[in-house]
DRENGUFI-515823 format. One record per atom (N, C-alpha, C, CB): residue in one letter; atom name; residue number from 1; y, z, x. Coordinates in pm, whole numbers, padded with zeros to 5 digits. Atoms other than C-alpha are relative to their C-alpha. Glycine has a CB too. Layout:
<marlos>
MARLO   rest   atom    nr        Y        Z        X
MARLO      A     CA   NUM        Y        Z        X
...
</marlos>
This chain:
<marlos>
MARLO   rest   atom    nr        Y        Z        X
MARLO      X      N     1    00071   -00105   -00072
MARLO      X     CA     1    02889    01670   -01995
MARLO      X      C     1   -00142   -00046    00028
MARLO      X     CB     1    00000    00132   -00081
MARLO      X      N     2    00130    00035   -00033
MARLO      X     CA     2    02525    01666   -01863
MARLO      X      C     2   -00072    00080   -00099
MARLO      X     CB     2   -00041    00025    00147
MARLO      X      N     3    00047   -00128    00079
MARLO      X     CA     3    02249    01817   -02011
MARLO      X      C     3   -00041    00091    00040
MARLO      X     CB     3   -00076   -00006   -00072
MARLO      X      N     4   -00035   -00113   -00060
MARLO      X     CA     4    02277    02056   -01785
MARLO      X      C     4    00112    00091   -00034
MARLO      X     CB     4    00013   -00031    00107
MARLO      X      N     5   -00137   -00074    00080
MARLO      X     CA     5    02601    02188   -01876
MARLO      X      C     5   -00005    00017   -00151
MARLO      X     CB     5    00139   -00090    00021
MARLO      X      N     6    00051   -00040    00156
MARLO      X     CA     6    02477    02172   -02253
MARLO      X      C     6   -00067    00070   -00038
MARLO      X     CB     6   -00047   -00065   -00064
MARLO      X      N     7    00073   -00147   -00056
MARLO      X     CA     7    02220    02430   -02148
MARLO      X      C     7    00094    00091    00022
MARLO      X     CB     7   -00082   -00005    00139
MARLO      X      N     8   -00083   -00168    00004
MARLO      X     CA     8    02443    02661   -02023
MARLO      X      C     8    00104    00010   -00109
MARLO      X     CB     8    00098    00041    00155
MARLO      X      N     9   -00063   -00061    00148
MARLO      X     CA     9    02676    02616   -02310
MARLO      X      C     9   -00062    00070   -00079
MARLO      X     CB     9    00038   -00087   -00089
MARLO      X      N    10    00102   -00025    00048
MARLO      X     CA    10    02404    02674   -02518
MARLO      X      C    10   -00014    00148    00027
MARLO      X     CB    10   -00095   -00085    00045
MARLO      X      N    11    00063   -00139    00017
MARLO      X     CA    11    02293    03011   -02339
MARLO      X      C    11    00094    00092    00055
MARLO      X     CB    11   -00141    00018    00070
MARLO      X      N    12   -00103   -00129   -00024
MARLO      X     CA    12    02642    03154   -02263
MARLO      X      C    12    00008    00009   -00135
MARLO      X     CB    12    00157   -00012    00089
MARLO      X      N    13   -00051   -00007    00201
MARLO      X     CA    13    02680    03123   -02688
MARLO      X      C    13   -00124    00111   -00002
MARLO      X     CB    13   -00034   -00203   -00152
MARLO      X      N    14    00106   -00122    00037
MARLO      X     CA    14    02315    03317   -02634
MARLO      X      C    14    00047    00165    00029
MARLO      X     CB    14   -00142   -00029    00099
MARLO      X      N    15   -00034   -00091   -00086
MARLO      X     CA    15    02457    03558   -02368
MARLO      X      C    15    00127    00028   -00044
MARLO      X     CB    15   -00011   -00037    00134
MARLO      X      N    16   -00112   -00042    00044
MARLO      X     CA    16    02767    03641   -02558
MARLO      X      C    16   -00033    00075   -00142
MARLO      X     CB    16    00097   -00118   -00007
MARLO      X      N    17    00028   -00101    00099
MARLO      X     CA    17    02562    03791   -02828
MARLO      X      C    17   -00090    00135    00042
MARLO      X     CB    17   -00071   -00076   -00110
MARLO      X      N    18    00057   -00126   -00039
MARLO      X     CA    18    02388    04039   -02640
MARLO      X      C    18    00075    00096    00007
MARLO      X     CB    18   -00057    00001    00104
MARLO      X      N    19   -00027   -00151    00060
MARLO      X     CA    19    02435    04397   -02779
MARLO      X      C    19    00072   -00002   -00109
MARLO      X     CB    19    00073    00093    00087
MARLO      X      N    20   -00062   -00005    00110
MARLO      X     CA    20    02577    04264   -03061
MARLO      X      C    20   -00085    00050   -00138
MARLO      X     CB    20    00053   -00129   -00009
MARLO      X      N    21    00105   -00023    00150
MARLO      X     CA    21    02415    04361   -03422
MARLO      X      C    21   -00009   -00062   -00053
MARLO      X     CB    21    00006    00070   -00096
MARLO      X      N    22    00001    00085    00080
MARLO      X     CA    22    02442    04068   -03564
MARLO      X      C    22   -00018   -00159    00118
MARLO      X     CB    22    00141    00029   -00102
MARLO      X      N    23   -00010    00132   -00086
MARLO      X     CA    23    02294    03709   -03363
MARLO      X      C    23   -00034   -00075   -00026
MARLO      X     CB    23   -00032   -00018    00093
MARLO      X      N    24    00010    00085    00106
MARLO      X     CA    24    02353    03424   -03585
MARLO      X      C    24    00016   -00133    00127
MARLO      X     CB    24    00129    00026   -00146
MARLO      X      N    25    00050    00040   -00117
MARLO      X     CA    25    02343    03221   -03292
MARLO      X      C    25   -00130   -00045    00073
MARLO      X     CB    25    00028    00069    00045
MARLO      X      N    26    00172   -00026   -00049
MARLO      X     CA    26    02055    03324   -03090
MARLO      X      C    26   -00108   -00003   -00115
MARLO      X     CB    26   -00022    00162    00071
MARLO      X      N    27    00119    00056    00115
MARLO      X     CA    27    01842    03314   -03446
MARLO      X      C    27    00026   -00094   -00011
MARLO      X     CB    27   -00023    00043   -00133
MARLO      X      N    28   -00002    00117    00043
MARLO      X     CA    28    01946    02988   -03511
MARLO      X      C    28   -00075   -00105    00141
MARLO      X     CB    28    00165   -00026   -00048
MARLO      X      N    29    00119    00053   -00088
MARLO      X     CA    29    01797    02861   -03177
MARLO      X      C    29   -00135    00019    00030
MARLO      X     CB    29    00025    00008    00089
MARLO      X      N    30    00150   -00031   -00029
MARLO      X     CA    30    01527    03048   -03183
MARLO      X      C    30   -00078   -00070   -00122
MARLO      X     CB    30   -00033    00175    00008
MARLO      X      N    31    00055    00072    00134
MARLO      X     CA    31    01456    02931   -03522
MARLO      X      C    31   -00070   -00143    00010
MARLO      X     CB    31    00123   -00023   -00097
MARLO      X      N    32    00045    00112   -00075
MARLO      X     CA    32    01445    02566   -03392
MARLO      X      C    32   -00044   -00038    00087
MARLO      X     CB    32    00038   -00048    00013
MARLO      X      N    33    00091   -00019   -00122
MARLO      X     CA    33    01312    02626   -03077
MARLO      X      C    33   -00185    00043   -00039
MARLO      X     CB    33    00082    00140    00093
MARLO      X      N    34    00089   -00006    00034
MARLO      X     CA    34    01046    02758   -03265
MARLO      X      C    34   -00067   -00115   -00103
MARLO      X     CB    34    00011    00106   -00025
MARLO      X      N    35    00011    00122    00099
MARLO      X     CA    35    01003    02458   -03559
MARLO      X      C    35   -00086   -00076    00129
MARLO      X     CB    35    00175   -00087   -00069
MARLO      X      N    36    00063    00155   -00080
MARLO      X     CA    36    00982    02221   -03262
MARLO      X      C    36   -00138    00045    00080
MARLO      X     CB    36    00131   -00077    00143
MARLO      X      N    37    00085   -00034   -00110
MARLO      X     CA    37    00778    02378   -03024
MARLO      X      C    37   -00191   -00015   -00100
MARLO      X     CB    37    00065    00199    00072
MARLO      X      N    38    00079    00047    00070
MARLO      X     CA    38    00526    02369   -03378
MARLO      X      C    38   -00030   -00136   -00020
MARLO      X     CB    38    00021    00044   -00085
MARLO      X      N    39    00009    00146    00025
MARLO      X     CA    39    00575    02053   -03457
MARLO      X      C    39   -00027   -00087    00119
MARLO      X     CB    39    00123   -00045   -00062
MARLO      X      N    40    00009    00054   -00112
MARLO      X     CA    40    00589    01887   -03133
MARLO      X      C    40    00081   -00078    00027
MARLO      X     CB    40   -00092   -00043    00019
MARLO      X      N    41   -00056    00095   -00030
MARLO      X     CA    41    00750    01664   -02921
MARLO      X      C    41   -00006   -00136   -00124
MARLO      X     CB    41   -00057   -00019    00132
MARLO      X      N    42   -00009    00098    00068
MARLO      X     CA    42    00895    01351   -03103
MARLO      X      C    42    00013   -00010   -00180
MARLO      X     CB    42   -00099   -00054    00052
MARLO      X      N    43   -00010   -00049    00120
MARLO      X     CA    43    00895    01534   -03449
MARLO      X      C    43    00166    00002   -00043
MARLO      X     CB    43   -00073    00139    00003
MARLO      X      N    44   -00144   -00023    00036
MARLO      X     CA    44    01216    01579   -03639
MARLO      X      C    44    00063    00150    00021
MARLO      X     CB    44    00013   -00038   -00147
MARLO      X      N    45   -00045   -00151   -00091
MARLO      X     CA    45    01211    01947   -03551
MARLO      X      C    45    00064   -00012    00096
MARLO      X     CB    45   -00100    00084    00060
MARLO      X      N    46   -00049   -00015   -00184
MARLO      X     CA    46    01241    01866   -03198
MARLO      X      C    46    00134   -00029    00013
MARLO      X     CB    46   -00076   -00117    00117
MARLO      X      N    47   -00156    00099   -00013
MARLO      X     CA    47    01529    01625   -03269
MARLO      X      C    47    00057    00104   -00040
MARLO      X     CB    47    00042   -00153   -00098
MARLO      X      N    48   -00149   -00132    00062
MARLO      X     CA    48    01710    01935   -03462
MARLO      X      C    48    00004    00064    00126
MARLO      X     CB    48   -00037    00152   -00155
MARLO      X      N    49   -00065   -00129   -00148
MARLO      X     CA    49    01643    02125   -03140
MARLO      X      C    49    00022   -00041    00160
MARLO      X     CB    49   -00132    00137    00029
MARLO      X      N    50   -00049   -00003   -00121
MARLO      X     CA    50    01725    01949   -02876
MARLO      X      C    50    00153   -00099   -00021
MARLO      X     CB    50   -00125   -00060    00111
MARLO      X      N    51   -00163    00069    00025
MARLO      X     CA    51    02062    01747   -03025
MARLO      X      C    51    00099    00119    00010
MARLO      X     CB    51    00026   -00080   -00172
MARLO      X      N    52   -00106   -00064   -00046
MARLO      X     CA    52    02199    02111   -02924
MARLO      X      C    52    00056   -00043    00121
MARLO      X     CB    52   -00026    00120    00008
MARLO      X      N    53   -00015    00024   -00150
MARLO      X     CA    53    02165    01966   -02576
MARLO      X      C    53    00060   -00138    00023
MARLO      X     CB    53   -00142    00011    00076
MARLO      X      N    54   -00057    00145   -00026
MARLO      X     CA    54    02348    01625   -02617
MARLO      X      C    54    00161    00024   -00034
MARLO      X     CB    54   -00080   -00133   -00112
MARLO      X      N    55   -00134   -00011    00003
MARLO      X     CA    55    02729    01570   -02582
MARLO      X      C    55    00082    00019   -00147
MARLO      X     CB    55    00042   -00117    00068
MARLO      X      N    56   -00113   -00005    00124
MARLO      X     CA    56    02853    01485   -02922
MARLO      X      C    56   -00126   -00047   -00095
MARLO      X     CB    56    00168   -00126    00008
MARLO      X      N    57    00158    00057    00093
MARLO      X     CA    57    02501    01437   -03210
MARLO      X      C    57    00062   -00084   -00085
MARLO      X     CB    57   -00106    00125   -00105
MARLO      X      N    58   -00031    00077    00056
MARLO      X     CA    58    02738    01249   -03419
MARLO      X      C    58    00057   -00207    00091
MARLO      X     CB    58    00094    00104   -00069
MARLO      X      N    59    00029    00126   -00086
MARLO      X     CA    59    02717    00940   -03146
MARLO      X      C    59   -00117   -00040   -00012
MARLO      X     CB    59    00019    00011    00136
MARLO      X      N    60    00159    00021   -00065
MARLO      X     CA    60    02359    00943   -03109
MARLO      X      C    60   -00015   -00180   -00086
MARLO      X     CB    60   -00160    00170   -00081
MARLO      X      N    61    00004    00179    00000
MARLO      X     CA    61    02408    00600   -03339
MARLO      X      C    61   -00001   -00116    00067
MARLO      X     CB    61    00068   -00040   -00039
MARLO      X      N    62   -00015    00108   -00050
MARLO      X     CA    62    02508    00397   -03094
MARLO      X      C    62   -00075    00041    00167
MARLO      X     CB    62    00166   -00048   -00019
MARLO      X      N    63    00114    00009   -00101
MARLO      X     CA    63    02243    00320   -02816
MARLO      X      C    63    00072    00018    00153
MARLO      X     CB    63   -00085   -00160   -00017
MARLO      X      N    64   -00020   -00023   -00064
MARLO      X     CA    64    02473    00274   -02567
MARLO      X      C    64    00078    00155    00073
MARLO      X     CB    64    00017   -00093   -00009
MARLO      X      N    65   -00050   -00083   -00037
MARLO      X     CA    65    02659    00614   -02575
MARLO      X      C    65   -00087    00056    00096
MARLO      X     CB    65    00041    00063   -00089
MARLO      X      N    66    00059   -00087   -00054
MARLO      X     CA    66    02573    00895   -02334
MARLO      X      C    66   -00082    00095   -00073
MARLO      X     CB    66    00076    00049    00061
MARLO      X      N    67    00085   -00063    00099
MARLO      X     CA    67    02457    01103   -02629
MARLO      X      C    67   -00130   -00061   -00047
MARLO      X     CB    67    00075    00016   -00107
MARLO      X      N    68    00109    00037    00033
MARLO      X     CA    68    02205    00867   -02751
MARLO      X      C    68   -00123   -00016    00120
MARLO      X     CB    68    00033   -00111   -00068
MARLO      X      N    69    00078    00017   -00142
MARLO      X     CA    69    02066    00818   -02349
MARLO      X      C    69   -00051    00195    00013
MARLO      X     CB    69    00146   -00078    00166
MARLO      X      N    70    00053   -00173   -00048
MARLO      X     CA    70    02070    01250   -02343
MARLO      X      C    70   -00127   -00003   -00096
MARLO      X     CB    70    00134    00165   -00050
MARLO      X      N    71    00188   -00043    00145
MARLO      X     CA    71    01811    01256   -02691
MARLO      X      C    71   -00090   -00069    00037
MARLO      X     CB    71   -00009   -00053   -00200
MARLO      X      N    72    00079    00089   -00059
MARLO      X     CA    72    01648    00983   -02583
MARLO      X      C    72   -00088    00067    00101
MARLO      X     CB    72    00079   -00102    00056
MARLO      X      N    73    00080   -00069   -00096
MARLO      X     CA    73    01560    01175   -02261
MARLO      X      C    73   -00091    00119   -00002
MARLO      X     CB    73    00071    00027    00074
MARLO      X      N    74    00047   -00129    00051
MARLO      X     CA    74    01517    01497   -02445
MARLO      X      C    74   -00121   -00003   -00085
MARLO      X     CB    74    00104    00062   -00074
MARLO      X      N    75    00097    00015    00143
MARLO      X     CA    75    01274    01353   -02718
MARLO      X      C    75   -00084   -00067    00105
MARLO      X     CB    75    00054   -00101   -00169
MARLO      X      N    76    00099    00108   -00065
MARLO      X     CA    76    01106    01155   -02429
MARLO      X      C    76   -00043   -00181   -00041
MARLO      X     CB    76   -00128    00076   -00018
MARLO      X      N    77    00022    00087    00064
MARLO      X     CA    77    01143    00824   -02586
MARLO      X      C    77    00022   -00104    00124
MARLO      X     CB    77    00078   -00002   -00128
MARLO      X      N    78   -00066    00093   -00114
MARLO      X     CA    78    01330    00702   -02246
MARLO      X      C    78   -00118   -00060    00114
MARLO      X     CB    78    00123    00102    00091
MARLO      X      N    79    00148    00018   -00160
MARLO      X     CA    79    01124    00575   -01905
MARLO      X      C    79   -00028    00126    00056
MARLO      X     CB    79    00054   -00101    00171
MARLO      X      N    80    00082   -00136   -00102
MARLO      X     CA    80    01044    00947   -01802
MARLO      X      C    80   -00106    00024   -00122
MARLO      X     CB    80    00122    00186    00051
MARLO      X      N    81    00130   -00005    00072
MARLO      X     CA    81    00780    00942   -02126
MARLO      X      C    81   -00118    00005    00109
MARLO      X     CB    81   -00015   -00132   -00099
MARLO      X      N    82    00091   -00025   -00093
MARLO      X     CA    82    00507    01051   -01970
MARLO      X      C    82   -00014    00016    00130
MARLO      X     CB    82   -00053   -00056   -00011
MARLO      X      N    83   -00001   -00042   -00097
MARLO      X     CA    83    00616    01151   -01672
MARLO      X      C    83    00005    00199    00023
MARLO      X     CB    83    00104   -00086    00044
MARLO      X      N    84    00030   -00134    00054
MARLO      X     CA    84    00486    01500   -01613
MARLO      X      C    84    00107    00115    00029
MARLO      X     CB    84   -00134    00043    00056
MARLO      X      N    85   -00095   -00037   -00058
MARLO      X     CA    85    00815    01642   -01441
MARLO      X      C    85    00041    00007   -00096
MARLO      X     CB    85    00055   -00049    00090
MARLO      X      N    86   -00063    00006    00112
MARLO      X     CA    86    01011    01533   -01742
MARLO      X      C    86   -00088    00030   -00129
MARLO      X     CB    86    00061   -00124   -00001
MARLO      X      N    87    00038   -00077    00135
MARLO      X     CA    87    00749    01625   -01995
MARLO      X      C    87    00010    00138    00035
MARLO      X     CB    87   -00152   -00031   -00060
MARLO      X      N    88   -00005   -00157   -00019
MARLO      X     CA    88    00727    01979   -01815
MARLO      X      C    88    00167    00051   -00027
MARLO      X     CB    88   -00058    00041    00175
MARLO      X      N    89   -00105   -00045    00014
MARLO      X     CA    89    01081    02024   -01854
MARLO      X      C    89    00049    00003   -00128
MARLO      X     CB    89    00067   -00051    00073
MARLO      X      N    90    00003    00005    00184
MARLO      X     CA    90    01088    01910   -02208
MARLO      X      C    90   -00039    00085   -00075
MARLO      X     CB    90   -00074   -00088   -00061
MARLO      X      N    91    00052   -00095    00033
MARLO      X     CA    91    00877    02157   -02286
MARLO      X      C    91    00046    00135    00043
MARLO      X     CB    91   -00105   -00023    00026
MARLO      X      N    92   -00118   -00115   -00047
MARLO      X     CA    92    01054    02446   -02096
MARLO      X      C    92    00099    00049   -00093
MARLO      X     CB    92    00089   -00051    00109
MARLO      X      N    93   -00122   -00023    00102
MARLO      X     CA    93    01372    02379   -02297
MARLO      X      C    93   -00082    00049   -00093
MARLO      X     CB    93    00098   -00128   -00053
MARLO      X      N    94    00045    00006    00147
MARLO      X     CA    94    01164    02372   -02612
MARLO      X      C    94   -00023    00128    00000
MARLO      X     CB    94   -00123   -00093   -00050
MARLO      X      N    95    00052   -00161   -00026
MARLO      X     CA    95    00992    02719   -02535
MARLO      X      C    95    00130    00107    00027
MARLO      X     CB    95   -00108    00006    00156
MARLO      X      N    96   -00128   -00080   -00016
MARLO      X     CA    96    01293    02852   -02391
MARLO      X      C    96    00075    00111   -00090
MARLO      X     CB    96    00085   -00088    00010
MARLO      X      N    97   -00077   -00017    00086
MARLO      X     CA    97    01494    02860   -02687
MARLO      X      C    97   -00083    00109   -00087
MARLO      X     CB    97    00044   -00130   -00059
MARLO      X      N    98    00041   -00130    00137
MARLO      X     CA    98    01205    03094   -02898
MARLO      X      C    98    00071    00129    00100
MARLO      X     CB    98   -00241    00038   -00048
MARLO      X      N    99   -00050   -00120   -00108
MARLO      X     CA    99    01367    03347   -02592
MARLO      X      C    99    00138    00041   -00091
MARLO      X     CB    99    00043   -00068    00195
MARLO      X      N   100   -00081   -00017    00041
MARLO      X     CA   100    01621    03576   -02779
MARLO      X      C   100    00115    00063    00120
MARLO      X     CB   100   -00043    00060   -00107
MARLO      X      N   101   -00062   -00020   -00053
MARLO      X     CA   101    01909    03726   -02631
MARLO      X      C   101   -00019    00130    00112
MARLO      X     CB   101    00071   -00013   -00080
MARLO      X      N   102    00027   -00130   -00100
MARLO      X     CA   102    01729    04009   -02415
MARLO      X      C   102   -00066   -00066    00105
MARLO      X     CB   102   -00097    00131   -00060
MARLO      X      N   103    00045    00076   -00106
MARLO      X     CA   103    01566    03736   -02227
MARLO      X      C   103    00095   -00166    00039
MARLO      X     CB   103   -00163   -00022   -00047
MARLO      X      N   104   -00091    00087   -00034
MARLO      X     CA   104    01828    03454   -02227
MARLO      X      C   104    00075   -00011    00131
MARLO      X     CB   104    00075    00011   -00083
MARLO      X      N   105   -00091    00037   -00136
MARLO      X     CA   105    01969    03510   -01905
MARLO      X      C   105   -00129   -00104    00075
MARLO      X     CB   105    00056    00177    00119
MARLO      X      N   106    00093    00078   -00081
MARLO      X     CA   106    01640    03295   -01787
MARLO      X      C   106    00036   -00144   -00140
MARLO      X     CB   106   -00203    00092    00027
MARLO      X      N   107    00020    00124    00091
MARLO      X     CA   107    01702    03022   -02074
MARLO      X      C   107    00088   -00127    00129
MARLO      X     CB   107    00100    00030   -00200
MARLO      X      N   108   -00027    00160   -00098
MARLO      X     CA   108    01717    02650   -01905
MARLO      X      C   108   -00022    00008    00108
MARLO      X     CB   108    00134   -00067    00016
MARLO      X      N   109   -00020    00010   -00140
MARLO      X     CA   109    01672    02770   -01562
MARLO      X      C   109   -00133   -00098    00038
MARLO      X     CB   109    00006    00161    00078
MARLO      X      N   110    00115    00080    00006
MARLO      X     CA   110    01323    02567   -01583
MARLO      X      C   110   -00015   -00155   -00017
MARLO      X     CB   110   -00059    00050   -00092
MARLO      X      N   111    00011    00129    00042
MARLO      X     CA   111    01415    02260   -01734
MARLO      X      C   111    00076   -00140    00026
MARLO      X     CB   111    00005    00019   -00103
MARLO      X      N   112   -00123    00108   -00025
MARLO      X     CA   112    01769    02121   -01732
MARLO      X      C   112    00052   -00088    00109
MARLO      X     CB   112    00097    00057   -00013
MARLO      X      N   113   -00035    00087   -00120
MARLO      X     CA   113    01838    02005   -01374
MARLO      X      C   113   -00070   -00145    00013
MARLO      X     CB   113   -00036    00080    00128
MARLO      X      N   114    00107    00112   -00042
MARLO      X     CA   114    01512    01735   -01387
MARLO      X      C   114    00069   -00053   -00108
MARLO      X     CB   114   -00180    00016    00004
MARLO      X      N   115   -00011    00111    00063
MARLO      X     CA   115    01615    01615   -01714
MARLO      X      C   115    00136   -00090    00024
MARLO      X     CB   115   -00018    00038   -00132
MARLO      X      N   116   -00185    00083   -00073
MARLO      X     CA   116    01998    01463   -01568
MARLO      X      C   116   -00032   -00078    00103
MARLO      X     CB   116    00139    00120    00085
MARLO      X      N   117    00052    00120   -00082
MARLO      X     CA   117    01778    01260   -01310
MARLO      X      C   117    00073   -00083   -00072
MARLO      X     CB   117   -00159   -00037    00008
MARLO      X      N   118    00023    00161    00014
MARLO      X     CA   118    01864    00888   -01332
MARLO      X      C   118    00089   -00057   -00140
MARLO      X     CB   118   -00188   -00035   -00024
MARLO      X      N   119   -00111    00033    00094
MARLO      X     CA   119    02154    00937   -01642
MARLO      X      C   119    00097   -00018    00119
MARLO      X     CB   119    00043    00121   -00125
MARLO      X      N   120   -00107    00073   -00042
MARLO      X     CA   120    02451    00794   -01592
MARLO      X      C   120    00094    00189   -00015
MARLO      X     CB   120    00049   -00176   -00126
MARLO      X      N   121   -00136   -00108   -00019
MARLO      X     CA   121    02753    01100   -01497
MARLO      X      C   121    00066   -00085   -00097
MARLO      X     CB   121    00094    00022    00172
MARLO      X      N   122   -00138   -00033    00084
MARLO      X     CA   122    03035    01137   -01777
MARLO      X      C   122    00078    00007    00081
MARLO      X     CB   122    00018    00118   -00082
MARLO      X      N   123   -00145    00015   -00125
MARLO      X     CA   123    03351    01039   -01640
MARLO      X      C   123    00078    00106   -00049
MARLO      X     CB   123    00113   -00163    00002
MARLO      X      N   124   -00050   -00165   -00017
MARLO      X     CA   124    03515    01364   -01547
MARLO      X      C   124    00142   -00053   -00124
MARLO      X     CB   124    00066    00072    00229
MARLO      X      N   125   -00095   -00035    00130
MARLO      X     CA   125    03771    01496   -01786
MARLO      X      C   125    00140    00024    00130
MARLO      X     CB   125   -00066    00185   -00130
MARLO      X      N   126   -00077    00003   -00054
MARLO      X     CA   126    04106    01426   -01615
MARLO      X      C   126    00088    00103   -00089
MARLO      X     CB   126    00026   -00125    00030
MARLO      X      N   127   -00126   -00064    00059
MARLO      X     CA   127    04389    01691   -01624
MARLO      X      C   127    00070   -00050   -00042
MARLO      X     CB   127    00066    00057    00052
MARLO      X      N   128   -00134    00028    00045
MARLO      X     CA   128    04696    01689   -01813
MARLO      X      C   128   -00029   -00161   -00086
MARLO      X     CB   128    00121   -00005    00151
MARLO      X      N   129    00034    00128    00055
MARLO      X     CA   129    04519    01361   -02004
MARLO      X      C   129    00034    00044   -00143
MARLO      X     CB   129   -00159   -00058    00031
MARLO      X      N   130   -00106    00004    00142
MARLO      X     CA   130    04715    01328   -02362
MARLO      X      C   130    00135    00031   -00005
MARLO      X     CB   130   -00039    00091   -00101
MARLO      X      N   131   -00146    00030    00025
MARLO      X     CA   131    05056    01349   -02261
MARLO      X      C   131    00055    00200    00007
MARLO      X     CB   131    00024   -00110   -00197
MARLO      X      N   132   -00065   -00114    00019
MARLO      X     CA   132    05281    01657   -02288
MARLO      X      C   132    00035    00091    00102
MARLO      X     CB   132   -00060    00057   -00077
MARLO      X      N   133   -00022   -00010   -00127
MARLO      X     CA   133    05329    01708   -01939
MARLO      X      C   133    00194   -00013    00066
MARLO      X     CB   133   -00104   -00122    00048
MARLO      X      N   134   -00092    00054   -00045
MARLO      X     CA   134    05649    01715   -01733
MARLO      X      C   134    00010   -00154    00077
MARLO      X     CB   134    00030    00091    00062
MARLO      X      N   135    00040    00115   -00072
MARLO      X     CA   135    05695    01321   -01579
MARLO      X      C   135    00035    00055    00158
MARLO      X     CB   135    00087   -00147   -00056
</marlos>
């Protein structure tokens, strides 16, 4: 997925707790949305809160995955460092997330599209892929 589509995962899980009484969810992002947004970019906060936004966080080991290229982008470590487009968007997400579920229908609309510049596309998820199909 992009990290675009990891955003909106992200804030339909937000937007599926609204009117609920209980949003173990939405506190848990806000929680880290808030950490990082203290701490700052490049902190280990941040990394807790933006490895919601990467494909799979148990890849991020290996340099070449897509996961380690999404944190990378997200933590700013990549070639958009210091670029103010991609820091403004970095920051967006980060802020975003203190947004609970009465304002979530605006979460990511700020950030996510700039940061999927110049990654590489995930090769689409082919139907009927693992078998169990008629031949």
């Amino acid at each position: 997925m992009t990290i675009r589509a990891n955003v909106l995962r992200v804030k339909k899980q937000i937007l599926n707790e609204i009117d609920e009484p209980q949003t173990p969810h939405s506190d848990d992002v806000q929680r880290k949305s808030l950490r990082a947004v203290r701490k700052g970019m490049g902190s280990d906060e941040w990394k807790e809160y933006m490895l919601q936004f990467v494909d799979d966080p148990g890849a991020i080991g290996d340099p070449a995955s897509i996961s380690a290229k999404q944190l990378a982008r997200l933590m700013g470590t990549d070639s958009t460092q210091g670029n103010p487009q991609f820091d403004d968007s970095r920051a967006y997400l980060a802020a975003d997330g203190g947004c609970t579920g009465e304002t979530g229908v605006h979460f990511g609309n700020f950030a996510s599209d700039v940061l999927d510049i110049g990654l590489p596309l995930p090769a689409p998820a082919v139907a009927g892929a693992g078998g169990g199909g008629t031949p």
